[in-house]
N, C-alpha and C positions, 0 to 999 in steps of 0.2 A: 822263526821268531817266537819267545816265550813271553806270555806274561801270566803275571797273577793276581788273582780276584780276590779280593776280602770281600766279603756280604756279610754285611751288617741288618739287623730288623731294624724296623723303626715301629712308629705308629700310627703308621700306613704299608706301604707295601717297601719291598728289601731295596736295598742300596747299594752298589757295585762301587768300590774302588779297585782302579786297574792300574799297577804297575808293571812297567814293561822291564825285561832281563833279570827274572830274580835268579840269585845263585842256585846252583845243582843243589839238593840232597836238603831241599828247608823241610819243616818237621811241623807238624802241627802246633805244638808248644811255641816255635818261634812266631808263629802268623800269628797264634793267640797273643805273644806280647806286642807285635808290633798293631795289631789291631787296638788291642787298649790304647796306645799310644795316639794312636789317629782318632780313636773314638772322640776324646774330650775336642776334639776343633771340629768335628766335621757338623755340620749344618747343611740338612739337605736345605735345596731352594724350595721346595714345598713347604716347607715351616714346620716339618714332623719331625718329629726327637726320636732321636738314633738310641735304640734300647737297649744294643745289646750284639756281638758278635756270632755272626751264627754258621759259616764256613769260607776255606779256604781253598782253590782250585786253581790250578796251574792248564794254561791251554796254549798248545804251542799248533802252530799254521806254517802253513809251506807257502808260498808263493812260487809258480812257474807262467815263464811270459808263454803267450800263443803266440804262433807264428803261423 
């Protein structure tokens, strides 16, 4: 399973948006626009103002059952 993390600063401590299955081969320049995008609505529930985009990371997990 892949997903990917936008982290955003705020002003207080950083902000993870996680989307699950992003396409193969995304670029830094995409996550940069699709972050502005997200930026204007997101409201943490702390009440601190999201300042600014500050990385993008993709993490993929395996899952295996024990038996």
């Amino acid at each position: 399973m892949k997903k990917l993390n936008l982290v955003f600063n705020t002003s207080g401590k950083a902000m993870t948006v996680s989307l699950a299955d992003p396409k193969d081969g995304l670029t830094l320049d995409e996550c940069r626009t699709a972050a502005e995008k997200l930026q204007v609505v997101l409201s943490p529930s702390s009440g601190e103002t999201v300042t600014g985009f500050e990385k993008a990371t993709v993490v993929t997990t395996t899952t295996e059952v024990v038996e």
